[in-house]
N, C-alpha and C positions, 0 to 999 in steps of 0.2 A: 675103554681106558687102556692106553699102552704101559707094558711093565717093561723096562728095559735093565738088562741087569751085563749091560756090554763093556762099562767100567768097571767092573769088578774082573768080569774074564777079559777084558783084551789089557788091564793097565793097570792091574792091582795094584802092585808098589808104589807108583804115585799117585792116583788117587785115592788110597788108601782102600779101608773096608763100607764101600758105599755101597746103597742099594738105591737103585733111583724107580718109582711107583706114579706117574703120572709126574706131575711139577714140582714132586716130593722127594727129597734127596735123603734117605733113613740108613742111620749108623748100623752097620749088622750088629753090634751090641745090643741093639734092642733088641734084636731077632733070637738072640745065644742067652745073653742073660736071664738068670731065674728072679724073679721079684714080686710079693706078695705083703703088700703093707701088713704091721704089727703094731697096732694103734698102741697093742698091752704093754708093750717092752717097749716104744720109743714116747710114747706119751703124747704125741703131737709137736714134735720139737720144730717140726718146718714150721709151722705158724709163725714161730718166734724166736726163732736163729736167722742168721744175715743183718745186712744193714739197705734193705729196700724191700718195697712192698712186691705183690704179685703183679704180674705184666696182664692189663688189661688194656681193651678197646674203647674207644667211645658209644660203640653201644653197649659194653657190660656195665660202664659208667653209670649209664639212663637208666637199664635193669638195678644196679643197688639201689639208684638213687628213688626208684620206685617204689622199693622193698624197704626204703631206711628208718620209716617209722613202726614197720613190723617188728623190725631187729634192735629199735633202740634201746631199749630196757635189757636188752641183755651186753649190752657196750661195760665198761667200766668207764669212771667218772674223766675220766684221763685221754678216754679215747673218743670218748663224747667230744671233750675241747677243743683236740685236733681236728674231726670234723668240722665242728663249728667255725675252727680258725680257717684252713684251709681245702675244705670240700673232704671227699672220700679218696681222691686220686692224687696224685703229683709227678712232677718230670724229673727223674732220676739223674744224676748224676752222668749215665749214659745216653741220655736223654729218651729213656724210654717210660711210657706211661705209665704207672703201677697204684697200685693201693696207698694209700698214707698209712705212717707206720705210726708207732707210741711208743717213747721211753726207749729212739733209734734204733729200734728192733721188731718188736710183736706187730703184725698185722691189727688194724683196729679193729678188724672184724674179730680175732680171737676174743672166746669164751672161754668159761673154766669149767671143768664136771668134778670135781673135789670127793666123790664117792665109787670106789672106796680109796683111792690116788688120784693127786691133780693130774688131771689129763687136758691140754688145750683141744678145743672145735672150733668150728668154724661157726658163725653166729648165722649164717646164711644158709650152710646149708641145714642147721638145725631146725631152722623157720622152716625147711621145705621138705624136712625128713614128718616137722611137724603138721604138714600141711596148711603152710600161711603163708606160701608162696608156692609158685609156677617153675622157680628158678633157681639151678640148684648151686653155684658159683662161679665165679672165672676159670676159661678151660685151660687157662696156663694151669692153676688148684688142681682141677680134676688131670690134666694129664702127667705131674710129675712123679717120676723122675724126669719123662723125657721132656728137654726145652726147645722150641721151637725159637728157628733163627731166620729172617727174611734174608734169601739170597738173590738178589735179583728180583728176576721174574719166579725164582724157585722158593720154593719152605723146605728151609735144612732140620729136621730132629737128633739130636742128639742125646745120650743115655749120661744126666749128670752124677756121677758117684759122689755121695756125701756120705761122713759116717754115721748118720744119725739115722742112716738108710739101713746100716748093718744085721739089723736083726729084721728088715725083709725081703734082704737079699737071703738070709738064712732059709728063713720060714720059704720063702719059694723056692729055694732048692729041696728042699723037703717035700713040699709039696709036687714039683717039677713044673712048675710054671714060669712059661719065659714069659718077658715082660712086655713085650707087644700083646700077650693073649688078657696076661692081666688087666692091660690096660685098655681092651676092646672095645669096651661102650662109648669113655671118651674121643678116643682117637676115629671111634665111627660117628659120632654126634661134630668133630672138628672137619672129619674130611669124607663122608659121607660112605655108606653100605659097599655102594661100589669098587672103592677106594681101600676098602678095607679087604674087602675077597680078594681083590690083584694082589695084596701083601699077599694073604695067604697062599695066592697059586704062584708067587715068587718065593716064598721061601721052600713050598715044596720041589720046582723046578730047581732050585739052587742045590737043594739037600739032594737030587736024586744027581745034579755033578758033581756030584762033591765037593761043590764052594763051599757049604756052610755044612758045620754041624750043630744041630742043633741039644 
């Protein structure tokens, strides 16, 4: 797999801070940033902040849609409806696929754990932390903050900063963890083992010209 990091040293300024990793064009933001989810302090507020569901495919569609009588009882009566009314998914606004939402906000697939503070889950991957399912949720879920953008024939990611993020951008500076490391299992389950070591020997080649610090 080719790392090619020739837009960054031959034309930084307008291309700005890219790292391009096979057909994968990755913001050095993810590479510099520290980030370590803090389920304690933010409660799960991505569940059910914004005004659209999570960006899924047609095959992650098939996957809930397989799983949705495992997760039904843990739905609320509200998110049951929406199902029933208009499937699990819908076409956004920007016309992109995503989850159907409840009450123009929460994910339907949001749960509550009300002990010892409401905290939102995900009802999906609850099923599979519980073992009654194979499948643990959508990898837009599992990979954010970073979002993944179709550019062409390329996948642009990018690092989206939201404040409800704030306390694990903390916690991972405390800990020192940037947010590509954080986020390694997903981003190796999206774009595979290989894929992911070229990161790695790209951003230590970068670090050792001193384009990046990390």
């Amino acid at each position: 797999m080719q790392t090619n990091t020739s837009p960054i040293m031959d034309n930084r300024q307008s291309l700005g801070s890219m790292l391009m990793v096979g057909d994968v064009v990755v913001h050095t933001d993810i590479l510099t940033e520290r980030f370590c989810c803090d389920l304690a302090a933010c409660r799960g507020r991505c569940c059910v902040e914004g005004d659209a569901g999570a960006p899924v495919t047609m095959d992650e569609i098939a996957r809930i849609e397989d799983v949705l009588d495992t997760v039904w009882s843990r739905l609320d009566a509200q998110a049951q409806s929406v199902i029933d009314r208009q499937g699990v998914s819908y076409v956004d606004r920007e016309g992109d696929l995503v989850t159907s939402i409840v009450r123009g906000r929460d994910c339907v697939f949001t749960t509550y754990d009300t002990s010892p503070e409401p905290c939102c889950l995900c009802a999906l991957e609850c099923a599979f932390r519980d073992g009654l399912s194979r499948w643990r949720k959508p990898i837009s879920c599992a990979l954010y903050p970073i979002r993944e953008k179709r550019l062409g024939s390329l996948v642009g990611l990018t690092y989206h900063r939201w404040d409800i993020c704030a306390p694990a951008v903390r916690l991972g500076r405390e800990k020192n963890i940037p947010l590509y490391r954080f986020l390694r299992q997903p981003l190796t389950e999206r774009f595979g083992q290989a894929w992911y070591e070229e990161l790695e020997t790209a951003v230590r080649e970068m670090k050792a010209q001193g384009l990046l610090v990390e």
